[in-house]
C-alpha positions as CSV (number, residue, x, y, z in Angstrom):
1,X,89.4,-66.8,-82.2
2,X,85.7,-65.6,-83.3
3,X,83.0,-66.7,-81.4
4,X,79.6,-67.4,-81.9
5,X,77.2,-64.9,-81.0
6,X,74.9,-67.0,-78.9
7,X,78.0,-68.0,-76.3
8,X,79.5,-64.0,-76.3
9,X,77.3,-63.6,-73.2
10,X,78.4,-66.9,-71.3
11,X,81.8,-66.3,-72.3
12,X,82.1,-63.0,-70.6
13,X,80.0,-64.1,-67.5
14,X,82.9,-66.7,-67.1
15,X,85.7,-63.9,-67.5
16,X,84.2,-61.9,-64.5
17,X,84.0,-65.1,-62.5
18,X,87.9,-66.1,-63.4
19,X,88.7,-62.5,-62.7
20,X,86.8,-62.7,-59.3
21,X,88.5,-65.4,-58.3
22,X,92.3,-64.5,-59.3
23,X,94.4,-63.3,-56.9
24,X,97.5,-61.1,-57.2
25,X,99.3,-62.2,-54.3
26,X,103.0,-63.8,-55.0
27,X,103.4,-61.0,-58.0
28,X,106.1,-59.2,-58.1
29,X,106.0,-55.5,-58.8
30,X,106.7,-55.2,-62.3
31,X,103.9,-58.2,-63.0
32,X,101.5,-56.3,-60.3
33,X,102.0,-52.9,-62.6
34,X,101.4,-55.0,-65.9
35,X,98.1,-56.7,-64.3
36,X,96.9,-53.1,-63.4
37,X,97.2,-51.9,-66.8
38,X,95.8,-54.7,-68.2
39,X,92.9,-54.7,-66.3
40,X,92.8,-51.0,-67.5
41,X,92.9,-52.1,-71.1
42,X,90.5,-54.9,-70.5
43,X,87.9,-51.7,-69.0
44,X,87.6,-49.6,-72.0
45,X,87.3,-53.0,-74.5
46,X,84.5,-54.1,-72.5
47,X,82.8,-50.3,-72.5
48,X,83.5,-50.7,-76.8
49,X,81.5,-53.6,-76.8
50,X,78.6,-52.8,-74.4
51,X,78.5,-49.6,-76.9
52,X,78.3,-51.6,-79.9
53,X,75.9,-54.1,-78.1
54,X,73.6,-50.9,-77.3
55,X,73.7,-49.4,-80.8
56,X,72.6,-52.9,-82.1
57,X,70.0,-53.5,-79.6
58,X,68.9,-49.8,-80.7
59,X,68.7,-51.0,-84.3
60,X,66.8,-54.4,-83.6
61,X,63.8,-52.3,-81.7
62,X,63.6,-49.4,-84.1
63,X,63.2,-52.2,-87.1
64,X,60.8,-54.2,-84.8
65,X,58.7,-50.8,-84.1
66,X,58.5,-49.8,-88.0
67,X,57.7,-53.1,-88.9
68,X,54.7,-53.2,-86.9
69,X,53.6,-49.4,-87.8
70,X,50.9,-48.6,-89.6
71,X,52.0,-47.9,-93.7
72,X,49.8,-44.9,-93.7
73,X,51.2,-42.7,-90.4
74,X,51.8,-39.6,-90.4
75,X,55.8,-38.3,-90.2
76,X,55.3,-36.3,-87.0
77,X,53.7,-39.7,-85.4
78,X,56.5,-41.6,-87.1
79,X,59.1,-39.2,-85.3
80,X,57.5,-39.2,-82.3
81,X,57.4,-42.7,-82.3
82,X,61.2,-43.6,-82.6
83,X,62.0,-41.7,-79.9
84,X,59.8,-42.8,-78.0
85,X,61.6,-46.3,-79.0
86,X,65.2,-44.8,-78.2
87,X,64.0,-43.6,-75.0
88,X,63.0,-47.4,-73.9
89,X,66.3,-48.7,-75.4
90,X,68.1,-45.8,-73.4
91,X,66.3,-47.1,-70.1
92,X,66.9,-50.7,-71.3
93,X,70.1,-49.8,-71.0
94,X,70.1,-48.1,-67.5
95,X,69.1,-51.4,-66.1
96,X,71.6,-53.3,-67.6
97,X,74.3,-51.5,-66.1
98,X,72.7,-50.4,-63.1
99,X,72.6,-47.2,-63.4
100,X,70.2,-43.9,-63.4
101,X,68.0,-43.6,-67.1
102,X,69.6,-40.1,-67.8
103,X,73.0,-42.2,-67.2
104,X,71.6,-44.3,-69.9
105,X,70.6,-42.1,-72.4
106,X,74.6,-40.7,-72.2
107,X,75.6,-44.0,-72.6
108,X,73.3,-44.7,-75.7
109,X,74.3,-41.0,-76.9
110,X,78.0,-42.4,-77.1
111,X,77.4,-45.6,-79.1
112,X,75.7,-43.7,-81.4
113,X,78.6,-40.8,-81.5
114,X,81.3,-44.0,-81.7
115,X,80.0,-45.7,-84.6
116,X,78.7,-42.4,-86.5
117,X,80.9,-40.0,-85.9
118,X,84.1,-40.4,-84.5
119,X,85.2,-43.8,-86.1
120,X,88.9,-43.2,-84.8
121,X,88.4,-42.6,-81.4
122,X,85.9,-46.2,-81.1
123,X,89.2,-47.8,-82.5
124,X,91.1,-46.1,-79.5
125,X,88.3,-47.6,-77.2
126,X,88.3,-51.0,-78.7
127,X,92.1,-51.0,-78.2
128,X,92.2,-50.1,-74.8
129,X,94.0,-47.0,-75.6
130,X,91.5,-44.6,-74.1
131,X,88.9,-44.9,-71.3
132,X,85.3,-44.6,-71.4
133,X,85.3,-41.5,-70.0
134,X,87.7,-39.9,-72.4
135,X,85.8,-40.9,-75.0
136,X,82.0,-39.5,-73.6
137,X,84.4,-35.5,-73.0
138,X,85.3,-35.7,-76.5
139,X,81.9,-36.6,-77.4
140,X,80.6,-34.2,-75.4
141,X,83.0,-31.7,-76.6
142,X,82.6,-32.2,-80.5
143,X,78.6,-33.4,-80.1
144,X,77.4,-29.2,-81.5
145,X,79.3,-30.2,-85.0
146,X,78.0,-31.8,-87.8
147,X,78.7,-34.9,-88.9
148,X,81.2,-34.2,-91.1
149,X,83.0,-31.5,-88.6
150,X,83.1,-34.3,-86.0
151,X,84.9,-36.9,-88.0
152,X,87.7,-33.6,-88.8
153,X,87.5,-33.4,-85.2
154,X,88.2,-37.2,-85.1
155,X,90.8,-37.2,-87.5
156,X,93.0,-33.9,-85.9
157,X,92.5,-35.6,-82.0
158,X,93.6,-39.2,-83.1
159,X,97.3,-38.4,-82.5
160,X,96.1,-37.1,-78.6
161,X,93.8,-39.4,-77.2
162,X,96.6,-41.6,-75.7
163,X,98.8,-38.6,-74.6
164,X,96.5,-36.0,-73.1
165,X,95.3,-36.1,-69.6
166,X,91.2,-35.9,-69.2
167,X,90.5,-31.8,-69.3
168,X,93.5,-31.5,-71.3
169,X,91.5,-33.8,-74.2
170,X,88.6,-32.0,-73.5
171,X,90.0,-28.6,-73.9
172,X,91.5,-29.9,-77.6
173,X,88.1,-31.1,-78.3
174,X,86.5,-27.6,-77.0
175,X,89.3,-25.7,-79.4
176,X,89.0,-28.0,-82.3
177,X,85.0,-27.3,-82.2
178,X,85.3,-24.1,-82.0
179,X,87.7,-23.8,-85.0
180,X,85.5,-25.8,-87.3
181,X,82.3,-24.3,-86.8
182,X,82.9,-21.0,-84.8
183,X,79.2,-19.4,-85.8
184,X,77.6,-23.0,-84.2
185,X,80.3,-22.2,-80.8
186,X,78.4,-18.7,-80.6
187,X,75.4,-20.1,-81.1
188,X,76.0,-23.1,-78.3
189,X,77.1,-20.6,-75.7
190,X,74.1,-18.1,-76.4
191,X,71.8,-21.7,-75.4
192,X,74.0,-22.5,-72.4
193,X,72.9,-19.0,-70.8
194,X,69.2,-20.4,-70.7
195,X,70.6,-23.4,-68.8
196,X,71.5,-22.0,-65.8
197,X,70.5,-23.5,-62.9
198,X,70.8,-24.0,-59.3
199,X,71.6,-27.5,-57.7
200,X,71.7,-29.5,-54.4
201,X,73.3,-32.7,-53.9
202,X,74.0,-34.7,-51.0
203,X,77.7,-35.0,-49.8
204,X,79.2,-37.2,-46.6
205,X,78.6,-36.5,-42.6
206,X,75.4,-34.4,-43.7
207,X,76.4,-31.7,-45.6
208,X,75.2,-30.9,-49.2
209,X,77.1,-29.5,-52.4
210,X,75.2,-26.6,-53.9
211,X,76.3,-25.9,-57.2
212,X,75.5,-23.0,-59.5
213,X,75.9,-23.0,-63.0
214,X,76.1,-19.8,-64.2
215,X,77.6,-17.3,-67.0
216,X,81.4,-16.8,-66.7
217,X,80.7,-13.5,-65.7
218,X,78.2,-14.0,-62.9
219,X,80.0,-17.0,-61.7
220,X,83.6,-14.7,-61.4
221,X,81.2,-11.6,-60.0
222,X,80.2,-14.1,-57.0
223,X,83.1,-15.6,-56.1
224,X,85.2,-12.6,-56.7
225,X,82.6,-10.5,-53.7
226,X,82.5,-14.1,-51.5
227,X,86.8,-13.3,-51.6
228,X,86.2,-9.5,-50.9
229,X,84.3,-10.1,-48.2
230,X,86.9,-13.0,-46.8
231,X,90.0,-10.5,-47.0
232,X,87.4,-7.8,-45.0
233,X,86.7,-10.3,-42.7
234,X,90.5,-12.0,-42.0
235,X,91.4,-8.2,-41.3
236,X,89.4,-8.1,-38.1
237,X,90.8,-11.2,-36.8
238,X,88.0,-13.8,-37.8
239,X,89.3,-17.4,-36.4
240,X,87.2,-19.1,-39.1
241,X,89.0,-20.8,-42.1
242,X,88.7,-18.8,-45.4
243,X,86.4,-21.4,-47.0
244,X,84.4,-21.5,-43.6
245,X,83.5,-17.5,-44.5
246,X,82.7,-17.2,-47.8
247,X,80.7,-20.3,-47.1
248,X,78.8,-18.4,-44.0
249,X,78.3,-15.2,-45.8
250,X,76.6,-16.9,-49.2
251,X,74.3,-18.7,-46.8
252,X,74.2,-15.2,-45.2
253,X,73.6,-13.2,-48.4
254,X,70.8,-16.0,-50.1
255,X,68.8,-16.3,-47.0
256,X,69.0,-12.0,-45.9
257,X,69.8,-13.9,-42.6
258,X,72.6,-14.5,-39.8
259,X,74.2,-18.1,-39.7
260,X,74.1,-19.4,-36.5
261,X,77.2,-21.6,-35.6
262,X,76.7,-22.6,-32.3
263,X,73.8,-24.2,-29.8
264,X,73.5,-25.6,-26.1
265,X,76.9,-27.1,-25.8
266,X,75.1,-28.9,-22.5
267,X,72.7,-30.8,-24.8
268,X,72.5,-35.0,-24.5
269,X,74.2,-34.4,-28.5
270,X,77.4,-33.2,-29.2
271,X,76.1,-30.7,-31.9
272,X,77.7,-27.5,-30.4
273,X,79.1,-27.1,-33.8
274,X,76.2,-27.9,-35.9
275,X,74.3,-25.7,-37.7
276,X,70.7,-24.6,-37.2
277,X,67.8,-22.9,-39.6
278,X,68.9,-19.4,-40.6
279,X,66.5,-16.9,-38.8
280,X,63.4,-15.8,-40.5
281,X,63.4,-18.7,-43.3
282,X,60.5,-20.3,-44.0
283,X,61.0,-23.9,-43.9
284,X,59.2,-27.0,-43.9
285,X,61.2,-30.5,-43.2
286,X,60.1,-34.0,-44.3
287,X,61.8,-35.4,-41.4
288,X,60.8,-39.5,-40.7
289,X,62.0,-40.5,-37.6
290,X,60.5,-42.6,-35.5
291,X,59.0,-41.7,-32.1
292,X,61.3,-43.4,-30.0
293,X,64.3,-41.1,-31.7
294,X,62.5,-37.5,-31.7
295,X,61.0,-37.7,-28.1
296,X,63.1,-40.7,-25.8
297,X,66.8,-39.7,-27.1
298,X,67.1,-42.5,-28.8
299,X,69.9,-43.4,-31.8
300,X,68.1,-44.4,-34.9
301,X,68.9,-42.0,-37.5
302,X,66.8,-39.9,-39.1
303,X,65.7,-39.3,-42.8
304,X,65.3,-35.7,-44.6
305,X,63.7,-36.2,-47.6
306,X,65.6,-35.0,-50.5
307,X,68.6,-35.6,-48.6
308,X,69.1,-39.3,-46.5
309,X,69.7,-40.3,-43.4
310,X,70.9,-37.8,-40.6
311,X,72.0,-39.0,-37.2
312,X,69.7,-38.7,-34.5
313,X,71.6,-35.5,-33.1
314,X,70.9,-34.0,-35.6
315,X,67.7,-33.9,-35.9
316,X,66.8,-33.1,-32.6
317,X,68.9,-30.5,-33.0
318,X,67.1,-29.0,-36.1
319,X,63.5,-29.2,-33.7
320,X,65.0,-28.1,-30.8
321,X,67.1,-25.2,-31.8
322,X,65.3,-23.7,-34.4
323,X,64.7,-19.7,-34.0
324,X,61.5,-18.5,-33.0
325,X,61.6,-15.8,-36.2
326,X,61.5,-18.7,-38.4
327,X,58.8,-21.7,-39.5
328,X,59.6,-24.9,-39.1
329,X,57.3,-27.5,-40.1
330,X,58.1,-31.2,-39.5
331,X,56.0,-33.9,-40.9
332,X,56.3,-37.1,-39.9
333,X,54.9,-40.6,-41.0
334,X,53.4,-43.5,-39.1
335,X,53.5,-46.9,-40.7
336,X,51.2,-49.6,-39.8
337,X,52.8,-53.2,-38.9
338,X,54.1,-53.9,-42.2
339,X,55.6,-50.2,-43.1
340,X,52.5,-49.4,-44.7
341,X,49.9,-46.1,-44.7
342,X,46.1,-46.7,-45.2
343,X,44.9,-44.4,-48.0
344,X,41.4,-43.4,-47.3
345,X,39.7,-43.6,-50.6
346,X,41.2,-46.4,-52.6
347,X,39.0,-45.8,-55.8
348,X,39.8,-42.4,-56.5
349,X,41.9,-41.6,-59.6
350,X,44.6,-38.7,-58.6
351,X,46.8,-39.2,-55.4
352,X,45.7,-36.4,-52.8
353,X,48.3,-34.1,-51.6
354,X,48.8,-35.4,-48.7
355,X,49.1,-39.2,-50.3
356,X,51.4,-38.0,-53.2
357,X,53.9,-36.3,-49.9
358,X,53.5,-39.6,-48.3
359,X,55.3,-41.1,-51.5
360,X,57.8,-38.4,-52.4
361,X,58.9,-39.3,-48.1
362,X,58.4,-43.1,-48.3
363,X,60.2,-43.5,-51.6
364,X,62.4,-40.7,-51.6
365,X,64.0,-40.7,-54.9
366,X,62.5,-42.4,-58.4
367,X,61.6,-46.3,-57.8
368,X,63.1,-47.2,-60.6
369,X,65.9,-49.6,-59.7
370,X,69.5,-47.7,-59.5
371,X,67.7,-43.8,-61.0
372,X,68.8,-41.3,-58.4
373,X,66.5,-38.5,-59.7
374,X,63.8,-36.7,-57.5
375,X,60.1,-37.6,-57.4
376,X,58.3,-35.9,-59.9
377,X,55.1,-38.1,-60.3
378,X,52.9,-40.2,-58.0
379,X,52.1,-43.3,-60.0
380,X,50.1,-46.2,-60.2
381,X,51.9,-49.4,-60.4
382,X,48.8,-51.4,-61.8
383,X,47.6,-48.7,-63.8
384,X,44.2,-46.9,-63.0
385,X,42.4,-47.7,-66.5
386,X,43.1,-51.6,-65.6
387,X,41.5,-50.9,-62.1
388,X,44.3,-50.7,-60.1
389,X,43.5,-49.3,-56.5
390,X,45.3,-45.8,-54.9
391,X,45.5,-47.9,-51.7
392,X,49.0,-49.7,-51.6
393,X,49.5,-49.2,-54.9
394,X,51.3,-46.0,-55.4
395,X,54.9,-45.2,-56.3
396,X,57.2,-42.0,-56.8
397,X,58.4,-42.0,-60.1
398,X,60.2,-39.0,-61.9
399,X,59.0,-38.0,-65.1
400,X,61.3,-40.0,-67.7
401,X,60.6,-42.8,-66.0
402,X,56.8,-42.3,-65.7
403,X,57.0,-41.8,-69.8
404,X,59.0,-44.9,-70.3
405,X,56.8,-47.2,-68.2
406,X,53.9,-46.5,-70.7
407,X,56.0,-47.6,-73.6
408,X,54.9,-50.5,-75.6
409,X,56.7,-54.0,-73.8
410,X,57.1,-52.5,-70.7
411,X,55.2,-53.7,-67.5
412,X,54.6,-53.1,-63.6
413,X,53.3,-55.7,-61.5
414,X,53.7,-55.8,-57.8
415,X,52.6,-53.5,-54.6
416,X,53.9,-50.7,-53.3
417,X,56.1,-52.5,-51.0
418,X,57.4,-54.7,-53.4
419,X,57.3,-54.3,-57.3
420,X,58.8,-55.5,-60.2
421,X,60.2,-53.5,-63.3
422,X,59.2,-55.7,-66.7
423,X,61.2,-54.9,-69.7
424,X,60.7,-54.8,-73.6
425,X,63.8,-58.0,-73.5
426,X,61.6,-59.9,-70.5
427,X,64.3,-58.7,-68.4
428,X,63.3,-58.1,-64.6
429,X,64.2,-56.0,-61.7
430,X,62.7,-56.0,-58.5
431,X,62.1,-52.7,-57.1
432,X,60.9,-52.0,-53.2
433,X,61.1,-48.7,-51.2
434,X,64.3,-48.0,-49.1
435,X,63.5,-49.1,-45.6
436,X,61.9,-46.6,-43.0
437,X,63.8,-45.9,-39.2
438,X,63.1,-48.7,-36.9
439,X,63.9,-47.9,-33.2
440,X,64.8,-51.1,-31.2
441,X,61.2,-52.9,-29.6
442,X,61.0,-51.4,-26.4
443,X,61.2,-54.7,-24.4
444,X,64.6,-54.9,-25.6
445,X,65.7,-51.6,-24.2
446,X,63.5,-52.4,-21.1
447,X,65.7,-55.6,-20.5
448,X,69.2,-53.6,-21.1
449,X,68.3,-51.2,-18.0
450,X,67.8,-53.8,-16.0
């Protein structure tokens, strides 16, 4: 059955609410297996379609955008120009599926691989035969060939992309790439060691994954002295796990530092185990927590900027018990009744330091509905050149986004507490701050003690 283009939409929102509603109790286990797979299936057609749906919506603005050019611009403007249009239709897309722009920039990447280059493996998609994310490794994999070495690619992993697990379809893709065009491998790994890079992300129960990415050398060198120094270590009769030592010994090593592992195990907290600022670091904390929680023991949690929310214990723990050899700064905000900072001057042009902290500890990651990505800009949401104010009227963007806001059809209107997203379609997403700690009103707790 073919349908018309104008009902595709409604057609699928009814799907997702038959699906919502169906339930697969009273199955037996053969039918529970099939609706499983099914479902599976049903997964990777949808992803084939949003990719062709982004590819098209792609097309559609880059025709719009050279319509409306002038006939006499220059190729370097013209350039610059259409990908400053791909970068809106990437962010387009974020929004669409809810997730961060550089998540939607991949997504846009693939569409554009799927119908270009690697014809065989969007059939796979389309027939449920692959996932989504089988099909973005091999992308990945193959994206350093040329055209026509990606669609050999495509042609020699067509018999594999229903057999092969997800690394072992990447690591066909890796050694079919490097086959074709072994001069272009060199080449890539030569530009992968100027990406190294050190991350931090945040993991559950307040802990963080630091990552490294690294040559194979270095990274085999490191983990290869963390192991030494865990064999040395086990000899003496350490009680600590083996991850627990080579874990303690990088922080060791990084910081030239002793890792504490223990504080007053009579504190009001239960944080005997916890952690505190390696001696003689330099540190400052954006730590918001409400009064109530630093100074009347209080439970509200706690929020480290660059991090989230922390219990209370915690950060008590990382004031009280910090060592005298290091600095520790804390700053902390006050918010008026409605969760909001008076700016002094609210005609000036740039965001003072102090103000632009304010919004990195208010906002804490990109306002940009669903973008995960660290505050790299303090931004006006009614732009400066159209008056807009500094007071209540600031927001922490990071820096793709800040770009894509000034493109042509997007718009910002709002405050800082509550804003709303504007895009090229007339699509809109309402974007507000995450909320700050709130302690309980005191009469309550007042009340309960009595």
């Amino acid at each position: 059955m073919t349908l018309s283009p104008s009902v595709i939409p409604a057609v699928v929102a009814a799907w997702v609410e038959q699906l919502a509603a169906t339930a697969p109790s009273g199955m037996d286990d053969h039918a529970l297996v099939e609706l499983i797979t099914a479902v599976e299936r049903l997964k990777a057609a949808g992803a084939a379609l949003q990719a062709r749906a982004t590819t098209c919506l792609l097309d559609q603005q880059l025709t719009a955008s050279d319509r409306s050019a002038s006939a006499n611009e220059p190729g370097d403007a013209a350039k610059r120009r259409r990908v400053a249009v791909r970068r809106s239709v990437g962010a387009q897309v974020a929004l669409a599926r809810r997730v961060s722009p550089a998540q939607g920039g991949r997504h846009l990447g693939l569409a554009l691989s799927l119908r270009d280059e690697l014809p065989r493996l969007a059939s796979a998609l389309r027939r449920g035969e692959v996932s989504e994310w089988k099909a973005t490794l091999v992308a990945r994999e193959t994206a350093c060939l040329t055209r026509t070495d990606q669609r050999q690619a495509d042609e020699q992993l067509a018999d594999s992309y229903v057999g092969l697990g997800d690394r072992a379809l990447a690591a066909e893709a890796t050694r079919i790439a490097y086959r074709l065009d072994p001069k272009q491998a060199v080449a890539r790994n030569a530009k992968a060691h100027h990406d190294r890079r050190v991350n931090l992300r945040t993991a559950p129960d307040c802990m963080t994954y630091l990552t490294a990415l690294l040559p194979v050398v270095q990274g085999v060198s490191v983990i290869a002295a963390l192991q030494r120094h865990a064999d040395t270590v086990f000899a003496t009769g350490d009680e600590r796990g083996r991850g627990q030592v080579m874990a303690d010994e990088l922080v060791a090593r990084v910081t030239a530092g002793t890792v504490t592992e223990s504080g007053d195990p009579d504190a009001e907290d239960d944080v005997s185990e916890l952690p505190t600022v390696p001696a003689g670091v330099d540190l400052t904390i954006n730590l918001v927590m409400t009064d109530r929680t630093l100074l009347d023991g209080d439970t509200e949690p706690a929020v480290i900027v660059g991090h989230g929310p922390v219990p209370a214990g915690l950060a008590r723990h990382l004031i009280r018990e910090a060592p005298e050899s290091s600095r520790v700064f804390i700053r902390r905000l006050f918010t008026d009744p409605n969760g909001q900072v008076s700016q002094a001057d609210p005609r000036r042009r740039r965001f003072g330091h102090l103000d632009r902290q304010f919004l990195i500890a208010r906002d804490q990651t990109c306002r940009t509905p669903w973008c995960d990505a660290p505050i790299r800009h303090a931004d006006h949401i009614q732009p400066h050149t159209d008056q807009g104010p500094t007071t209540d009227n600031g927001q922490g963007l990071c820096a793709r986004c800040n770009l894509t806001k000034d493109h042509d059809g997007w718009h910002t209107t709002g405050s800082a507490a509550a804003a709303v997203v504007t895009t090229p379609t007339g699509h809109t997403y309402a974007s507000a701050p995450p909320p700050p700690p709130r302690s309980r009103p005191w009469h309550t707790v007042i009340s309960r003690l009595q």
